[in-house]
N, C-alpha and C positions, 0 to 999 in steps of 0.2 A: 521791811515793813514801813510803812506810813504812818508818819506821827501827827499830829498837830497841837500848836501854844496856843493859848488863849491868853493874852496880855491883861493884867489883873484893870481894867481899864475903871475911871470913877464912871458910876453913873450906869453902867455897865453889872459888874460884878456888885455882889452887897458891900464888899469888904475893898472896894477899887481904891488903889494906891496911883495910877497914870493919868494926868490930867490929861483930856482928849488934848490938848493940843499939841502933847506930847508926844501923842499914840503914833502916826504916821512916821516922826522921824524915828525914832525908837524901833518901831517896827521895821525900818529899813537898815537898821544899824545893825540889829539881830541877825537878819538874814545875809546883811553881809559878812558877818563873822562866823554864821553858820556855814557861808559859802568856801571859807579857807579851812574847813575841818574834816578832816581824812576821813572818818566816819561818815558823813553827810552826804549820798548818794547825788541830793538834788533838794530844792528849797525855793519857794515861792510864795508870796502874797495868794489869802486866800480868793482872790478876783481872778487869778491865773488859770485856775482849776473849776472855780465855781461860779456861777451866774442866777439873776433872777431875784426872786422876790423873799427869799429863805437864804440869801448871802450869807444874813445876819449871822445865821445859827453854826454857820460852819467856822474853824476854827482862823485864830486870825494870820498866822504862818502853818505851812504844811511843807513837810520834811520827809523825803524817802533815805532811809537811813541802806549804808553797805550789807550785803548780806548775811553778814559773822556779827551786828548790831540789832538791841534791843531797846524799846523806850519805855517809857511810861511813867506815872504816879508812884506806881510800886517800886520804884530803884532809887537811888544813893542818888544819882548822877541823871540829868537830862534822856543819856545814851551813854549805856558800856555795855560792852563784848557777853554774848550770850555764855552763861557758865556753861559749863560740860554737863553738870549736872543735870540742869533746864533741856536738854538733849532728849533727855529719857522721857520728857513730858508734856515735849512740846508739842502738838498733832501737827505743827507746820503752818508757812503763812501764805497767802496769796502772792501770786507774783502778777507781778501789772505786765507780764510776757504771755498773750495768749496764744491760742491755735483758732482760725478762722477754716473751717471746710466746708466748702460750698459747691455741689454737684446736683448735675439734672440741668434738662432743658430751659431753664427759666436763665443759667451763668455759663459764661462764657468758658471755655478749658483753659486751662492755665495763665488765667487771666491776671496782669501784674497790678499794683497798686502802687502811685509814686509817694505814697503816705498808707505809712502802718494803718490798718483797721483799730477803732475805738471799739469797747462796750457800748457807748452810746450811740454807735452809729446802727446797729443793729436794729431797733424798733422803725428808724425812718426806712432803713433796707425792707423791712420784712411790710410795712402798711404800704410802699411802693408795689411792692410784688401781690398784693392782694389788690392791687386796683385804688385803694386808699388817700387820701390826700394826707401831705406831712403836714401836723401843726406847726405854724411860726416860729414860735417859740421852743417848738422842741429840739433839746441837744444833739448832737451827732448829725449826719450825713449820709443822705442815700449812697450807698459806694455802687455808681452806675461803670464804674470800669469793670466789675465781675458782671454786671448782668446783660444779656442775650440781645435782650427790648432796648429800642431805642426812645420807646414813649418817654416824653418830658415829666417831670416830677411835677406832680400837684400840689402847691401848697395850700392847707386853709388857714382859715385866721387864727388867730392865736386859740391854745386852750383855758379856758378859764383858773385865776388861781382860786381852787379852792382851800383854804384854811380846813387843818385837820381836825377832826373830831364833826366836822358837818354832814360828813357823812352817814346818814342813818336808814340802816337797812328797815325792811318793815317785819314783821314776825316773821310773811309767809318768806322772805328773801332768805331771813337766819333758818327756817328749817328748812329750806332746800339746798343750802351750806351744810347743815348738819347733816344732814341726809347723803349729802354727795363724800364728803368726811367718812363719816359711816362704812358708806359701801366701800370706800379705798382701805381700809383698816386703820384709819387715823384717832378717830374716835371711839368707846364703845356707846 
């Protein structure tokens, strides 16, 4: 599983104990002692993993713990070993190992990658293969080694950040959401 700390920082948190100017070496003291601990899969600075305008919000180390470890709020300790008990009730976690299968005229047969496939690379793959330009700004990579075309990848300009909650549908949007709902049996 994937953890992440949020270093109690002033100015930051209501209750922050780390003067910023603290934060940076601190933060790297952490991760290097996270770095010598048998449990500890993998461990980075939130920048390693994430980018952009919402940095802020994501955690300020992020930790993939061994697969017989658990994290969180709710335990004793940062990370201990999953009880036996928790077995029976766990429904199971994500594994950052995916399966990519990609067939049809559009990819190449048994085409290699000299770098594993992301989840992120998926939307700029799939707006390439629709004719699409990839926005600037958006994460992952066309993986043009699977694909057949040799057409050059379009980029457009960045996508706008929109801050959330700006979003506002108008009635007739939300009943043809509810409506589409509905008919999937999501709704009654």
């Amino acid at each position: 599983p994937i953890e992440g700390i949020h270093l109690n920082l002033q100015g930051r948190q209501p209750a922050g104990v780390v003067p910023t100017t603290d934060y940076e070496p601190l933060r790297q003291e952490i991760i290097a002692r996270l770095r010598t601990r048998p449990e500890i899969l993998a461990v980075c600075p939130r920048e390693a993993a994430y980018h952009g305008p919402h940095l802020a919000n994501a955690p300020d180390i992020l930790l993939q713990l061994q697969p017989d470890f658990d994290g969180g709020a709710d335990l004793a300790e940062i990370v201990t070993p999953i009880p036996a008990g928790w077995l029976q009730s766990i429904s199971g976690y994500h594994d950052l190992d995916g399966i990519l299968v990609a067939a049809g005229p559009s990819f190449v047969p048994q085409a290699a990658l000299a770098r594993q496939p992301q989840l992120q690379d998926i939307t700029p793959t799939v707006l390439h293969l629709l004719g699409q330009p990839v926005p600037a700004n958006m994460d992952g990579r066309v993986l043009l080694p699977l694909l057949a075309s040799s057409r050059p990848v379009v980029v457009s300009s960045p996508l706008p950040n929109t801050p959330a909650g700006d979003n506002q549908l108008s009635p007739d949007e939300e009943a043809g959401i509810a409506a589409a709902l509905r008919d999937l049996g999501y709704i009654e």
